[in-house]
TORZADO-796106 format. One record per residue (C-alpha): residue in one letter; x, y, z. Coordinates in pm, whole numbers, plus 50000, padded with zeros to 5 digits. Layout:
BEGIN
AXYZ;...
end
This chain:
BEGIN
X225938574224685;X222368583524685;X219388557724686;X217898558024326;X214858582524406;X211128562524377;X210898589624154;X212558573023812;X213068603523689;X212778601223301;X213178568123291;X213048553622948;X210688522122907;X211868498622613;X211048506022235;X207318495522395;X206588527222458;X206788559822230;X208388581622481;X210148577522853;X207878572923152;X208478601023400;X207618584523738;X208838616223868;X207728623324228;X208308600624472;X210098611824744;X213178587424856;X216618589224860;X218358564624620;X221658545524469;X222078573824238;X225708589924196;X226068613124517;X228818634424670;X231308614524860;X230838601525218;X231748625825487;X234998623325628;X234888607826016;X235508636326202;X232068645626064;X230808614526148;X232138619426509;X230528649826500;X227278636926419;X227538612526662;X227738631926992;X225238655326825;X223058619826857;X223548612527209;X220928618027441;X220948635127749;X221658614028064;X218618605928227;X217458628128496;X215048617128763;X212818643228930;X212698642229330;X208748632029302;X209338599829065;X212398590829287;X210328588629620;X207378573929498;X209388548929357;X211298541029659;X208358540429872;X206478519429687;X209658492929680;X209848499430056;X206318492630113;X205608461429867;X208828445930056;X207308447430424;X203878435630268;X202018469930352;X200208461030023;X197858489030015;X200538516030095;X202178498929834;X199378505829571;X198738542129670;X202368550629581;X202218531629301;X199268549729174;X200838582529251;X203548573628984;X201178558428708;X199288595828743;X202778617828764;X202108641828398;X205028646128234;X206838609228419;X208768592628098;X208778556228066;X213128557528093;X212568580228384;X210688557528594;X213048524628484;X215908541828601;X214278555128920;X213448515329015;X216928503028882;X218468526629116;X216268517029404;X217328479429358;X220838489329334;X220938506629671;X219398479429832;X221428451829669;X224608470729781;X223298468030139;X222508433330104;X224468403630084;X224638383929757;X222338354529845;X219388382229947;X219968401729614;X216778405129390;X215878412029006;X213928444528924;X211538423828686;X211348391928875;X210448408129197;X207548428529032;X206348396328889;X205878387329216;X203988414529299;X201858409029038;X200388380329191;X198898396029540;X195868410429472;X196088442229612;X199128450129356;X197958432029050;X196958462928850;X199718482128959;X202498460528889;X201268448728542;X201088484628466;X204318495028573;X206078465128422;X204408479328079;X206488513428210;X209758496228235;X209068477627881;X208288512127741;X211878523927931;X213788492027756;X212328505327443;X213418539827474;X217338528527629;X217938504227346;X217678532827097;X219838553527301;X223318563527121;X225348561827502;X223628530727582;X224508514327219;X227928532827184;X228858517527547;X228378488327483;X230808489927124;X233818499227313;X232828469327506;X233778446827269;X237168451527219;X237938445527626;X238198406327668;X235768379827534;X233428381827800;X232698419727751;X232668408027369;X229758384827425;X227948408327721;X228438435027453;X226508416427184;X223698403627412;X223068440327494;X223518450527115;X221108425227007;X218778443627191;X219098475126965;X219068457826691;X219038474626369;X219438507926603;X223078492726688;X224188493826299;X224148530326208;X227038535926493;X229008504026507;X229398514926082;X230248549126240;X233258536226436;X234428514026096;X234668548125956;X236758565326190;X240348558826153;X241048570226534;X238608540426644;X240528517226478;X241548494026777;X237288482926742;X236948480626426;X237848437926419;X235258431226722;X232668453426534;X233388435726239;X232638402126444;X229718414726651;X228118428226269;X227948385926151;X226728380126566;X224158402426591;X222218381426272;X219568393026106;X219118415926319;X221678434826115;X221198429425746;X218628453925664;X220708481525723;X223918463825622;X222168463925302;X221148500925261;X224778500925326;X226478491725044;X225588518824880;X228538539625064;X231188552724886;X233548550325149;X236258522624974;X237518519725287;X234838510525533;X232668491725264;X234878455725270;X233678451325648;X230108458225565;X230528432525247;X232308411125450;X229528410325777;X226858402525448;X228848373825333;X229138360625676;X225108363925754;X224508342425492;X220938354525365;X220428356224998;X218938384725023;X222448406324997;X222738384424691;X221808411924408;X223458440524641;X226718424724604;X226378412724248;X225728443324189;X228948457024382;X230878430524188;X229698440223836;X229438480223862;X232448493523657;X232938524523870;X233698500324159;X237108497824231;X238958465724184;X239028456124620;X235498462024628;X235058439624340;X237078415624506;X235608413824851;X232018412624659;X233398379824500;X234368363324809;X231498371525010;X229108355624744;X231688326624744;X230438321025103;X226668328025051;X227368296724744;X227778321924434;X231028313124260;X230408331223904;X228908367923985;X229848380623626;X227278351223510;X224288363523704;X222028399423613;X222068420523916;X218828435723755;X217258404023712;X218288394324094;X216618426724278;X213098416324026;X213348381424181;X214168396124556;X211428426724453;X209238396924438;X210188378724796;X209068408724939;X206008414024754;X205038378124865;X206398384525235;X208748358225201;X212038377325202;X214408370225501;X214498411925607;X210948417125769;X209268440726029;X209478421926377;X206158397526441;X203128418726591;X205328452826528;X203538483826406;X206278501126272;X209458490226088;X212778508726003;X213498520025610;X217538523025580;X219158545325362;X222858556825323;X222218589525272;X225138615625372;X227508599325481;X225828576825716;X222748556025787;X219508572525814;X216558557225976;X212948562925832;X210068549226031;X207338533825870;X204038516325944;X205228477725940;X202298463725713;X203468482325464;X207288476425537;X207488448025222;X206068466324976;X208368497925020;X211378469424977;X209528456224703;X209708496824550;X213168496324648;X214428466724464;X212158471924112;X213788509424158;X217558489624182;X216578471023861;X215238498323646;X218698518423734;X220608486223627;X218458480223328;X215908507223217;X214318479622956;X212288455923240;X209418454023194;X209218433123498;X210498452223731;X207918485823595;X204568456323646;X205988448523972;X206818486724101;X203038489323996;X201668462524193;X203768469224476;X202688507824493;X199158495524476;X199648472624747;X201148500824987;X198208522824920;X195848492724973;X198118479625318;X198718510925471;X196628514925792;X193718539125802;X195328574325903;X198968565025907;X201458580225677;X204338563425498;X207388589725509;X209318570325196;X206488582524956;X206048619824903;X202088619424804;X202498658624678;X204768645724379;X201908619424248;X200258588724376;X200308556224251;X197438559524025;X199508589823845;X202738568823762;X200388537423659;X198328558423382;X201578571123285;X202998537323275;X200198531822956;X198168498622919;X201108470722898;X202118475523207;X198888475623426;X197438447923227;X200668430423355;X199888443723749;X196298435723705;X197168396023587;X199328396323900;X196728408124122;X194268380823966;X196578354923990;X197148366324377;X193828371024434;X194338403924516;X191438424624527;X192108454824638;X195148456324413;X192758447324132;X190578475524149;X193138503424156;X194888487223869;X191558482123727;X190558521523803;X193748534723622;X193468513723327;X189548530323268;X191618562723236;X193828552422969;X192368526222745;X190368524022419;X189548506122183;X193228506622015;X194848495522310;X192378476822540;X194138444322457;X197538453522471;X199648432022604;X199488392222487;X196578368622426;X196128363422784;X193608395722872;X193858401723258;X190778429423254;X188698396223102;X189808370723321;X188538403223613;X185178398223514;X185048361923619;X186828376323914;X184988367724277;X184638400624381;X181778419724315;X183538454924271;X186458437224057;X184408424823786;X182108455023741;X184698477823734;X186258451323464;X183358457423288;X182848491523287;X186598495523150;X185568470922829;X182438488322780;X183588525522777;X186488506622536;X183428506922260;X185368476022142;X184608475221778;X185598437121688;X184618406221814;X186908390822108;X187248363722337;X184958368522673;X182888393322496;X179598373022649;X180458382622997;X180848419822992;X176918427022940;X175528402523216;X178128419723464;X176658451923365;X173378442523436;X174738429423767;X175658463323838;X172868478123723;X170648456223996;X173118464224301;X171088475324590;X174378474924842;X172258440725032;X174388411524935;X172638378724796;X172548344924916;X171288315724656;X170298285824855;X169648246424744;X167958230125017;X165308196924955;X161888215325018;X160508250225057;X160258246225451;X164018241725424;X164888268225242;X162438293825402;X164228284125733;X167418296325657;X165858326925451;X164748335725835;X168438331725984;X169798348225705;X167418381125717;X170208408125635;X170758394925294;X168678390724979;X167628352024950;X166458335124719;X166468293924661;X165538262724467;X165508224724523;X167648220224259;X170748236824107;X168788249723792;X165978257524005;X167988279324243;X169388299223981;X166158306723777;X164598319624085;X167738339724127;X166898354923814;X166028388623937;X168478391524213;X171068419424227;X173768395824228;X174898361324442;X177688366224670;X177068331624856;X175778298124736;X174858277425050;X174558236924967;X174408206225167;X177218179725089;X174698153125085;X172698166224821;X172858151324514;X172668183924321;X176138197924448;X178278184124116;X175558200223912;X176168233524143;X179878232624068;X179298230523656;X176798255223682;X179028281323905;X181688275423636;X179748280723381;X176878306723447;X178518344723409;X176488354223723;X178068324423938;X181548328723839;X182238349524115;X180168337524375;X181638318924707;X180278282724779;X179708273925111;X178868236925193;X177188225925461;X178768196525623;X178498175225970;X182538174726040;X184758204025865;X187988177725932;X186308149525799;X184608165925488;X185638150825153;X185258190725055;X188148203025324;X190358198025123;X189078217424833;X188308245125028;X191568247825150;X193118251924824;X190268272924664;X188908304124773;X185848304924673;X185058273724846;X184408270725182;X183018244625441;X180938250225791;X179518226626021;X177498257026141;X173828251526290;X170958275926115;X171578300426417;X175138299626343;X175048300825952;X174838338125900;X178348343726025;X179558312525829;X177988332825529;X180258362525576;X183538339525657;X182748328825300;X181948360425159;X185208372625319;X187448345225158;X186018344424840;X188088385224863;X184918400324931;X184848436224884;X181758450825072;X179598473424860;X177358498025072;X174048516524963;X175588548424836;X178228523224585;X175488502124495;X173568530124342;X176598546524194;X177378516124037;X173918509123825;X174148546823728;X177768539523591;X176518507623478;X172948523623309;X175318552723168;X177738528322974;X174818503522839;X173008537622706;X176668547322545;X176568514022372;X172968513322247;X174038547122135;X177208537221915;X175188508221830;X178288481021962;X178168449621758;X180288432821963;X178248434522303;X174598424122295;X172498446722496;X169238427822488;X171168405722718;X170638430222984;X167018434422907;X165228420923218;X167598439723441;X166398470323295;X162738463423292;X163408455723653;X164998487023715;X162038505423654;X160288494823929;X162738505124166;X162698526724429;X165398548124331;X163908579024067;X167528579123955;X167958544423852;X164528543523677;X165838572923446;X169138556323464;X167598524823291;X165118544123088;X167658561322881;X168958530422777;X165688512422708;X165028538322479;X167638530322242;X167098494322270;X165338471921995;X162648453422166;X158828455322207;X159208449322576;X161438483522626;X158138502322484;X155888483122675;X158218490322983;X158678530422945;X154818536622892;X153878508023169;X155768525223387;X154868557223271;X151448554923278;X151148541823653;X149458567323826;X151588560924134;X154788580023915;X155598612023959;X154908641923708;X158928646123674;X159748612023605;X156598604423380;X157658630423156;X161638617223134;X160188583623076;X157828591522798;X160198612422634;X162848579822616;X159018559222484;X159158588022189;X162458582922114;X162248544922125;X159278545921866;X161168571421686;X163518545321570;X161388516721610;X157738523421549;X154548517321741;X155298481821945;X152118484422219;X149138468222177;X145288487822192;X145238490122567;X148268510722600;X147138532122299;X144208540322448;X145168547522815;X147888570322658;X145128586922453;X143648591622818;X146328605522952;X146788632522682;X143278637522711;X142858644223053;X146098644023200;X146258674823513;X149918682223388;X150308703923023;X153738689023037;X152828651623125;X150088654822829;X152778668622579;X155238644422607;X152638617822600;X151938633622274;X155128630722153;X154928594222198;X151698592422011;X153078609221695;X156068596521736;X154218555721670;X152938575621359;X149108559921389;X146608563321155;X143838594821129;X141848574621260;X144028566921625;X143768605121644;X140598618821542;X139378610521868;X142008639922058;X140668667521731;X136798658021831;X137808661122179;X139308692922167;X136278706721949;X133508688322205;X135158712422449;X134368742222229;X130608742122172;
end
């Protein structure tokens, strides 16, 4: 059979949703129904179409590699090098090449030796590697011969040599499996090649036997396995999984046991098989249920198939034709494809879990977030749709339920693409879909920065129309936004001024601000873009008031703690910052405290913001605030946000200031007027930006009236007066008749103008 595709083409979601999710696109061969396995003279065929070449050394490789043998052996050390260098520069040399070229070198000599003079290949460049003159050399060439290794173990003749092996004598049997183990997975595809050809029949026990030896080095394709329709080879590939023991072929085989198209000897070697890996009742279990649970061992990286320790890439099985075919794919990202894999099982068996649709979700967003910069992941086919374009089609149930999961985890990257697709989806109908638990609220508690504005943003452009649970955070994280500069902020209790000025000098690449007291600290924070780091001494007495404060002020919710102490291992806080995340401990010096800063930042999940996001996030921010003054939201108080957007307009971005100026307009407060013609009316603002901001001053006092006192009156009588620019003067008139003053207010301009005419 085919692998179910990643696709889920037209799946149906449960009665949840109105119509079936097409998660159409994905690119991967699946357990689908397929055409029957091919018969083994194909097989065969395919087989010595896989063999490689025997190896052919050229002349050149061949004497330099003798020579340099010769020479190392008599100690002419530098003769030695030269040769070896000559090699290490041959273009077009391959790794297997230059093994073989060596291997046959200490063959010929060993043959003319006797057996007590006989050497190793690897030992005696070991050797080597310790006189100085061949140190480089050596080291490099032994990093040739690994590369060889590499390249043999993967070779079909080497790996189908050394299956005929096995069935000689016991000996061969366990010489055989040594040098299988060394292929590895690469060994499977064939030895399941010879269990499906009748003619090799007289191997088939030994392979059966070497299958259970080689371990776990086996399982992963073992697994991908029993997907095979061939009824007759499949009992030794169940049989080999019940022997391995690893739960992990657990849900394969229940499945195998339970599948009504199965026929009644598969169903019985499925049964025995879990007898040995301790399941007695497989008709009790859900196979769809078991691949969620296993869906989530490999989300968590704690399944028993993983890529090999320090490994770059990893090897994706499927059955797929007949036979086993090998995908390789970057090995941080191995987990989550099994993850896809298993939630793709489960949605075959049941199309109704939920579960297993959240945890396809998460586990897509985790590949995209995991996969290395520039590499490619063949089991996803990125022209059918990326992950965002399943998740919006998924609808608002199912991210909320990828987004707690990401929380939970602490999971930020995941969090802001589940985030990211929810914004293009939800409303004010469904924002809270999903249960009384509301992941996109908890988010904007959430320690990273980017999280919990994004969080925000989604609530706000919601235009929630009822009152709700967390309502009181969104607008302070807006205002957070609207403040980002892209310099991260560090909030610092220290005893005195002298103290806290010190570490404001070590700490010059961030924004710093700091009190001698925990209430102190965060008032003079007040006007800070946000706090990414709260740096405290464990002796002070104001750290328990620190903690109830970071728990319970909006713009500390987030923020990482990092307490100074004299011994990290002996700190009554080590413990707590090992179990918490946003708490962290450093017995750091002032010189050393600015990297202790960024360890914290780091662990608290940390997601840098530079210049160019900052300011794109107080636009988005300043957009959304003006969208609710608009709509006039009555569940989100914008006055909140007030002295983030009177600070805005002294920024130095022109943008921002008409960013926060639009909003200000709409907002009901003396202090916005005040703020638009303040700013206005500085003679250090430019023509273009005077104009949009006394334009938002008319429309404030349009709905609001005159709120400025005499001063401002008359310097905006001034202005209009004498003002260089026609178009600076007329919108300060709009502002004048827009406060609707008395004849009186504006006789003053009339007499003016006719002064001018005598």
């Amino acid at each position: 059979m085919m692998r179910l595709p990643r696709t889920l083409i037209s799946l149906g979601i449960s009665s949840a949703l109105s119509s079936p999710i097409l998660l159409g696109g994905v690119a991967r061969a699946a357990d689908a129904a397929a055409p029957a396995d091919k018969p083994a003279s194909a097989v065969a065929a395919a087989l010595a179409a896989a063999r490689l070449p025997a190896v052919t050394v050229s002349p050149q490789v061949a004497n330099a590699a003798e020579s340099f043998f010769h020479y190392a052996s008599v100690a002419r050390y530098e003769l030695a090098r030269a040769e070896g260098e000559k090699l290490l520069g041959m273009t077009g040399a391959q790794p297997l090449e230059v093994l073989t070229a060596f291997e046959k070198v200490v063959a010929d000599r060993n043959q003319r030796v006797p057996a007590d003079r006989r050497v190793e290949l690897y030992e005696r460049m070991l050797s080597w590697q310790r006189v100085p003159d061949l140190k480089d050399v050596s080291a490099k060439l032994i990093g040739i011969f690994n590369k060889g290794n590499e390249a043999r173990r993967a070779d079909a003749q080497f790996i189908e040599s050394n299956i005929q092996r096995l069935s000689v004598n016991r000996r061969a049997y366990e010489l055989a499996v040594q040098s299988l183990r060394q292929s590895g997975e690469l060994a499977v595809p064939m030895m399941i090649a010879y269990l499906k050809d009748p003619s090799k029949s007289q191997h088939h026990v030994a392979i059966r036997n070497a299958l259970r030896d080689l371990g776990i080095k086996a399982l992963n394709p073992l697994l991908a396995a029993t997907s095979m329709t061939d009824w007759d080879t499949l009992p030794w590939v169940i049989s080999a999984l019940g022997d391995l023991g690893y739960d992990n072929a657990v849900p394969y085989l229940v499945r195998l046991a339970q599948d009504k198209q199965t026929p009644a000897q598969i169903k019985d070697a499925a049964a025995q098989a879990l007898l040995r890996l301790n399941v007695p009742n497989p008709n009790e279990l859900n196979a769809a249920q078991l691949f969620v649970e296993l869906g989530e061992k490999f989300y968590y990286d704690k399944a028993s198939v993983a890529a090999d320790a320090g490994a770059e890439s990893a090897h994706f099985w499927t059955w797929t034709g007949g036979t086993l075919v090998r995908q390789v794919v970057p090995a941080p990202v191995f987990n989550e494809d099994m993850a896809l894999r298993c939630c793709e099982y489960a949605l075959r068996l049941d199309k109704n879990r939920a579960d297993a649709l959240s945890l396809w979700l998460a586990a897509a967003y985790k590949r995209e977030a995991e996969l290395p910069v520039g590499a490619t992941d063949p089991t996803w086919d990125a022209a059918k749709g990326d992950t965002h374009f399943f998740a919006v089609a998924s609808g608002t149930q199912y991210l909320n339920s990828a987004l707690a999961r990401a929380i939970n985890d602490r999971n930020a990257a995941v969090a802001l693409k589940a985030i990211r697709s929810l914004q293009k989806v939800v409303g004010n109908a469904n924002l809270f879909t999903g249960g009384d638990e509301q992941p996109i609220i908890a988010a904007l508690r959430y320690p990273d920065r980017q999280v919990r504005f994004e969080a925000a943003f989604t609530v706000a452009a919601a235009l929630p129309l009822n009152v709700f649970n967390g309502q009181d955070r969104v607008v302070p994280v807006l205002a957070e936004a609207l403040g980002q500069t892209g310099k991260a902020g560090v909030l610092v209790v220290a005893p005195s001024q002298d103290r806290i000025n010190a570490v404001t000098q070590k700490l010059a690449q961030y924004t710093v601000r700091g009190g001698a007291s925990a209430d102190a600290a965060v008032a003079n924070a007040a006007g800070m873009s946000g706090i990414d780091v709260i740096v405290i001494n464990e002796e002070d007495p104001q750290i328990d008031r620190l903690f109830v404060a970071a728990r319970e002020n909006v713009r500390l919710a987030g923020s990482a703690i990092l307490i100074r102490v004299t011994s990290e291992a002996a700190s009554a806080y080590a413990p707590l910052a090992a179990q918490n995340p946003l708490v962290s401990v450093t017995a750091a010096n002032d010189d050393g405290l600015a990297a202790a800063v960024e360890a914290a930042r780091k662990k608290a999940s940390g997601l840098g913001i530079d210049e160019k996001a900052a300011t794109d996030y107080a636009l988005r921010a300043a957009a959304l605030m003006g969208n609710l003054a608009i709509n006039r939201s009555q569940s989100l108080d914008l006055l909140v946000a007030k002295p983030a957007l009177l600070a805005a307009l002294d920024d130095a971005r022109p943008e921002l200031i008409r960013a926060a100026g639009a909003v200000l307009a709409w907002m009901d407060a003396a202090e916005a007027q005040a703020g638009l013609l303040g700013k206005a009316l500085d003679e250090k603002t430019a023509d273009d930006l005077k104009i949009d901001l006394l334009k938002d001053a008319a429309i404030n006092a349009k709905r609001f009236g005159n709120r400025c006192g005499e001063a401002t009156i008359e310097s905006l009588k001034k202005l209009i007066a004498s003002g260089q620019s026609l178009e600076v003067r007329s919108a300060a008139a709009e502002v004048l008749g827009a406060m609707n003053l008395p004849a009186d207010q504006v006789k003053t301009l009339i007499l003016g103008r006719a002064q001018q005419q005598k």
